[in-house]
C-alpha positions as CSV (number, residue, x, y, z in Angstrom):
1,X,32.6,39.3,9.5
2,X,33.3,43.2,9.4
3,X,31.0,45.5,8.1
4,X,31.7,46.8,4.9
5,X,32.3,43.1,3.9
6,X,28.9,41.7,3.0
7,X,27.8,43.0,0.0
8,X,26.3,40.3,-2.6
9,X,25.7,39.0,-6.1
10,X,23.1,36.9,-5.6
11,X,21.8,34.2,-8.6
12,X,18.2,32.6,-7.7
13,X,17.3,29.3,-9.4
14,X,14.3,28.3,-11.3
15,X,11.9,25.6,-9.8
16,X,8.3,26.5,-10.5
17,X,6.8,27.4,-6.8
18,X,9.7,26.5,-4.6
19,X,11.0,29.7,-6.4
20,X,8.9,31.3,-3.2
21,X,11.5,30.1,-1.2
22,X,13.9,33.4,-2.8
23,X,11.8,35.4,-0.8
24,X,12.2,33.7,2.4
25,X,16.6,33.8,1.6
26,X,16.5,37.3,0.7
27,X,14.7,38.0,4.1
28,X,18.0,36.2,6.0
29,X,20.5,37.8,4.0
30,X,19.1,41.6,5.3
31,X,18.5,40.6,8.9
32,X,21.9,39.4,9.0
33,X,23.5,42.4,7.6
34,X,24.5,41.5,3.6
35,X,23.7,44.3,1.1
36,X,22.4,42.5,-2.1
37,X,24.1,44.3,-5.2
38,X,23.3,42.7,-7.7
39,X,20.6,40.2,-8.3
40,X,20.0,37.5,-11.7
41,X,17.6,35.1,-12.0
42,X,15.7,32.3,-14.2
43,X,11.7,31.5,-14.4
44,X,10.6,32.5,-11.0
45,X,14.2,33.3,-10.1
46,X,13.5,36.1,-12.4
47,X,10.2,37.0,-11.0
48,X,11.1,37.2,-7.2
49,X,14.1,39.1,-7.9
50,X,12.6,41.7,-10.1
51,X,10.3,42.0,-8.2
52,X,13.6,43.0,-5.0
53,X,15.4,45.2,-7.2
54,X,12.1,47.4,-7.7
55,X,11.4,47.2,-4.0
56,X,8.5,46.1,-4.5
57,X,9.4,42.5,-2.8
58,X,6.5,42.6,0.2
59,X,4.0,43.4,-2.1
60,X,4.8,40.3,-3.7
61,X,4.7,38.8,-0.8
62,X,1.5,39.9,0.3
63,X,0.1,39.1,-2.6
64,X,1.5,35.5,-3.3
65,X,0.9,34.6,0.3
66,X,-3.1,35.4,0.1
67,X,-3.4,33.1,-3.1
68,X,-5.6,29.9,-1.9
69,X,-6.5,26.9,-4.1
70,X,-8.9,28.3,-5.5
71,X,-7.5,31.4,-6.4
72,X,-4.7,30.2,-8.4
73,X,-7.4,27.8,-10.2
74,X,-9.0,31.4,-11.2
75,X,-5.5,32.9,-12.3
76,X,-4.9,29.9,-15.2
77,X,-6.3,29.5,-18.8
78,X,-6.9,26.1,-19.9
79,X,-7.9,27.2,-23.1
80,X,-4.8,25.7,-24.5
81,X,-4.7,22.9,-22.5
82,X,-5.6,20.5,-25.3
83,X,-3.0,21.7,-27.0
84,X,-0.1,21.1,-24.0
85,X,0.3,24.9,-23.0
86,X,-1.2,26.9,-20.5
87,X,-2.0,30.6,-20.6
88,X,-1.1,33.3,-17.6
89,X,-2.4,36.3,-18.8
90,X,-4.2,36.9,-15.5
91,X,-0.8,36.4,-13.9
92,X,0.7,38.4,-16.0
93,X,-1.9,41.4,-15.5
94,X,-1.5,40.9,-11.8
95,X,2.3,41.7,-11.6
96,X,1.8,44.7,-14.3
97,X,-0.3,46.5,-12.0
98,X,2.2,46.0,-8.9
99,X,4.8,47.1,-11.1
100,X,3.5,49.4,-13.8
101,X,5.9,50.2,-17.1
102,X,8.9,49.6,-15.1
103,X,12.7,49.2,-17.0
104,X,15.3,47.0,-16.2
105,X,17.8,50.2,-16.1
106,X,15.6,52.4,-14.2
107,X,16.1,49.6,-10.9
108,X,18.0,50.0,-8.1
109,X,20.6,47.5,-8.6
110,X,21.6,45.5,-11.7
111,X,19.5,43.2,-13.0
112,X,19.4,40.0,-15.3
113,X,16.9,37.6,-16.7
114,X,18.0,35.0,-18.8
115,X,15.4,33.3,-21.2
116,X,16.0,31.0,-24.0
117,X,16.0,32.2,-27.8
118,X,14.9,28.5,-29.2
119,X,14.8,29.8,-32.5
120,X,18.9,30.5,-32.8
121,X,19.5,28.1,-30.0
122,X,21.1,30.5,-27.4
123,X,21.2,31.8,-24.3
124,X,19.0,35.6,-23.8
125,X,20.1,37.8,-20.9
126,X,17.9,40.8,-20.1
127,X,19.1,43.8,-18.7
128,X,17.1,46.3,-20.3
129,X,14.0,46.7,-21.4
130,X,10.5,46.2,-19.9
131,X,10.8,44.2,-16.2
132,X,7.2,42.5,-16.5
133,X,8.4,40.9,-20.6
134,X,11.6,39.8,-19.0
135,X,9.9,38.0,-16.2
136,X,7.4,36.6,-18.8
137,X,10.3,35.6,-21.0
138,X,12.5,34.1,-18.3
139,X,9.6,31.2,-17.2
140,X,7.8,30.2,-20.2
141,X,8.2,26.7,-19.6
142,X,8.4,24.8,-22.6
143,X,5.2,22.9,-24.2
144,X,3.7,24.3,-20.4
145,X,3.4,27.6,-20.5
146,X,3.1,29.8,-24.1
147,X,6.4,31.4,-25.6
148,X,7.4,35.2,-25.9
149,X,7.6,35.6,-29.3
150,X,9.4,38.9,-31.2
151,X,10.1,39.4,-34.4
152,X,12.9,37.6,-34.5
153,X,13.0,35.4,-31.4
154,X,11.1,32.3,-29.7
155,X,11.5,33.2,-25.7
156,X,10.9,30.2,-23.9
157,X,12.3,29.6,-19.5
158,X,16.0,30.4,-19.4
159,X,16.2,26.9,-17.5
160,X,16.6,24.9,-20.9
161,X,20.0,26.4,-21.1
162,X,20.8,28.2,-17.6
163,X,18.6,27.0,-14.5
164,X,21.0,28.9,-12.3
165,X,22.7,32.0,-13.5
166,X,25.7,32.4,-11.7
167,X,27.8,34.6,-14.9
168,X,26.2,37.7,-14.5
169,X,26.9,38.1,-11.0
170,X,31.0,38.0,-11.7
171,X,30.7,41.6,-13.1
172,X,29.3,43.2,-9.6
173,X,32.7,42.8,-8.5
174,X,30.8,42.1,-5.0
175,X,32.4,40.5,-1.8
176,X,30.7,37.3,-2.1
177,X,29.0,35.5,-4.9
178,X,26.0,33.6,-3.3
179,X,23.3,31.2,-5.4
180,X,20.0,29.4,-4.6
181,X,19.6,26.2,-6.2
182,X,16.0,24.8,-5.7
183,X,16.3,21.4,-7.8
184,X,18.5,20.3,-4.6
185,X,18.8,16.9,-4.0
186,X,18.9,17.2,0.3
187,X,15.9,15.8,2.7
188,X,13.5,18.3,3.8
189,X,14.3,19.9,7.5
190,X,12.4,17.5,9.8
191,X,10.4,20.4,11.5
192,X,8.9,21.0,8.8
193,X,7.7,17.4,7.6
194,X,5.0,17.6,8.8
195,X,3.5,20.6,7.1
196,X,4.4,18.9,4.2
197,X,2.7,15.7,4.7
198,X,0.1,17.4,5.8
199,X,0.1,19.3,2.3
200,X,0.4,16.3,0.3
201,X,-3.3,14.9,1.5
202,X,-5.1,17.8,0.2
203,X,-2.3,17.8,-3.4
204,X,-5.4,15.6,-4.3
205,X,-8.2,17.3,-4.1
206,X,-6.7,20.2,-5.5
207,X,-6.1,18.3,-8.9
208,X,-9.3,17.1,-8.6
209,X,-10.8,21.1,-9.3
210,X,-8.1,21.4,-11.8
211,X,-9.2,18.4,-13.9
212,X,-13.0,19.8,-13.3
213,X,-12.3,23.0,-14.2
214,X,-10.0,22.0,-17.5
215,X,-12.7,19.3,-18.7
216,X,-15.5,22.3,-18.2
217,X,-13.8,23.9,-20.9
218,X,-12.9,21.1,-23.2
219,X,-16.7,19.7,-22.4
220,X,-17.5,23.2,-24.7
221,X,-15.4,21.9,-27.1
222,X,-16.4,18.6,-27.9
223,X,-19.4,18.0,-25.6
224,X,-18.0,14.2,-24.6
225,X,-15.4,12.9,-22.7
226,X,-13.7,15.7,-21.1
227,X,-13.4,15.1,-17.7
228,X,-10.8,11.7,-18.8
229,X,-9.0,13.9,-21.9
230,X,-8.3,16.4,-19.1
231,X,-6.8,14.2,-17.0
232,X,-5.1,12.6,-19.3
233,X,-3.2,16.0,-20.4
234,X,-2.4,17.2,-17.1
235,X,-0.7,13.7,-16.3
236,X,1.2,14.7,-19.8
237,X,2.3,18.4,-18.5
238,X,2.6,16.8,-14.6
239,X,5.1,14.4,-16.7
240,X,7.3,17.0,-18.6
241,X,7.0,19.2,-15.7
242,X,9.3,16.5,-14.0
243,X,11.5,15.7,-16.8
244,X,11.9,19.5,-17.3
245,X,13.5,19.3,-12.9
246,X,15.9,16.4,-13.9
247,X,17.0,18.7,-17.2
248,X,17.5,21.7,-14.2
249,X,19.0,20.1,-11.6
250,X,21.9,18.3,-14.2
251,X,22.6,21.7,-15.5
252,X,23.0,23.6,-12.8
253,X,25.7,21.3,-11.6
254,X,27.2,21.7,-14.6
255,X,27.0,25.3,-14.8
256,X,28.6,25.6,-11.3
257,X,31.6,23.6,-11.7
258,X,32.4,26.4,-14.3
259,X,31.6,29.7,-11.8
260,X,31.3,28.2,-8.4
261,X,29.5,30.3,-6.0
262,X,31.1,31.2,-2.6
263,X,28.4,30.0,-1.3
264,X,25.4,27.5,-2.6
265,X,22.2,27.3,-1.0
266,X,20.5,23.9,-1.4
267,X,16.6,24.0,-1.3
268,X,15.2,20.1,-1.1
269,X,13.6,19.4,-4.8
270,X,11.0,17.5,-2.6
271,X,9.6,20.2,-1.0
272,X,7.0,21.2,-3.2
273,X,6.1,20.4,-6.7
274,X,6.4,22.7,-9.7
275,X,2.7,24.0,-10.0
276,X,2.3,24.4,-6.2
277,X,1.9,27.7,-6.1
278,X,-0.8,28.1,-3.3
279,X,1.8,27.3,-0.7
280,X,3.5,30.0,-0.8
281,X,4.1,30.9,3.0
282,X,5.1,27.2,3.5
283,X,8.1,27.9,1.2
284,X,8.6,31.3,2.2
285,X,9.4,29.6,6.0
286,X,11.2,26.7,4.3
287,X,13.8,29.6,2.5
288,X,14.0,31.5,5.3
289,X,15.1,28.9,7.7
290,X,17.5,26.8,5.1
291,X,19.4,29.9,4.6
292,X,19.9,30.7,8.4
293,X,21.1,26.9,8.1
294,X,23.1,27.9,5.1
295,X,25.3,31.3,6.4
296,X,25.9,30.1,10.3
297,X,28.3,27.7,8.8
298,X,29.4,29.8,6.1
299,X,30.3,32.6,8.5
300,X,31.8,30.0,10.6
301,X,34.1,29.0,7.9
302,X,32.4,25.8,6.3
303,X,29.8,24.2,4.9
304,X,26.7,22.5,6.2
305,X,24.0,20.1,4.9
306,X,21.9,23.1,3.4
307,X,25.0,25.3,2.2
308,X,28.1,24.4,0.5
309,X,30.8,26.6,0.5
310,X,32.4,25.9,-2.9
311,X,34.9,29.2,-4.0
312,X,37.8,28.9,-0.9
């Protein structure tokens, strides 16, 4: 492929952590040459590629990749967990101070978010405005995670209308329209099974300190019970946090069909659950290597298991 023929539009999916994969697809796209020019995203499609456009990407990274079990238990509220939302203010705080008062406009390339207004039942893109509220906006996962609401507005994940937002990338007017879709239905690379066996044996225990931490706080509330009410809430979210992928993965093919990338890159569903987000390097690899997968055939002409070529 000449030079001076790789620039990119790129759209990143949402998926709760297998959005960390993004990071690990941006990384192949610069080694092999392609100049992103434009980037949108939904829920932490949003987050990972504000987070490029203010090149500030590695700090992510850092950051994200030192997160442990424990560490993400310390980043969560559960004071609204009786209730069926979570709060991320810690979160929140934590990618403020990486990227300070930073605007949409003021970035280096152009930028969307798309939320959800579910007040007037339509589709929000931001491309203006504050980066961190756009982020926030973008992956409030409904009767999860809190809404953004405005004045006028309920801001909930842009997935309930747009898991994969393809539209905004038309106007870049780039060479090649490329999109991440991380509620694929493909089998997980067989090198890396075993990580993610390996992963699954300690998914667990790490539930296990979620439900004692949640039932801590409800024991404050109501002093009986709590270990068994917070159980039976997280199975709830764990529930609508896996009707909420079906809901993704159905609308993105629909989207598609209607803007088809030049290229699709398929990230396996069954990689890593929603609220995984302590395995961050794991999917970091996982990206990385799919989309290696995904652009040998595509510069070769055709498509592979991990990357359909769908805009001939």
């Amino acid at each position: 492929m000449p030079e001076g023929k790789k620039t990119v539009a790129l759209a990143l999916g949402s998926g709760g952590a297998r959005g960390y994969t993004h990071i690990g697809v941006i990384q192949a796209l610069e080694e092999r040459g392609y100049n992103i020019v434009s980037i949108s995203g939904c829920s932490m499609g949003a987050i990972v590629g504000g987070f490029y456009a203010a090149g500030k990407l590695e700090q992510y990274r850092d950051w994200v990749c030192s997160l442990g079990y424990l560490d993400i238990l310390r980043l969560v509220d559960f004071s609204l967990l009786s209730s069926g939302a979570i709060k991320l203010e810690k979160v929140y705080d934590a990618l403020t101070e990486m990227l300070g008062d930073c605007q949409i406009e003021d970035l280096s390339i152009p930028y969307t978010s798309v939320a959800t207004d579910i007040r007037h039942k339509k589709e929000i893109w931001f491309q203006r405005g504050s980066l961190v509220d756009a982020m926030r906006a973008s992956a409030a996962i409904p009767t999860i995670l809190s809404p953004v609401v405005t004045d006028d507005m309920m801001l909930v994940d842009g997935a309930v209308l747009n898991p994969l937002p393809i539209t905004p990338c038309v106007s870049a007017h780039a060479n090649f329209i490329m999109a991440v879709d991380i509620n694929a239905d493909v089998p997980v690379p067989e090198n890396l099974l075993q990580s993610i066996t390996e992963t699954e044996k300690n998914k667990s225990a790490w539930l296990d300190n979620v439900i004692d931490k949640a039932s801590d706080w409800l024991g404050r509330k109501n002093n009986g019970e709590s270990r068994e009410e917070a159980g039976m809430n997280l199975g709830k979210l764990e529930m609508l946090s896996r009707m909420f992928e079906v809901m993704q993965s159905s609308l993105s093919r629909f989207k598609t069909a209607g803007y088809p990338p030049d290229l699709m890159i398929r990230i396996p569903s069954e990689c890593c659950e929603m609220y995984e987000f302590y395995r961050a390097e794991e999917m970091i690899r996982m990206g990385y290597q799919i989309a290696n997968d995904a652009l040998d055939a595509f510069e070769h002409g055709h498509s592979s298991l991990y990357g359909e070529r769908m805009n001939y």
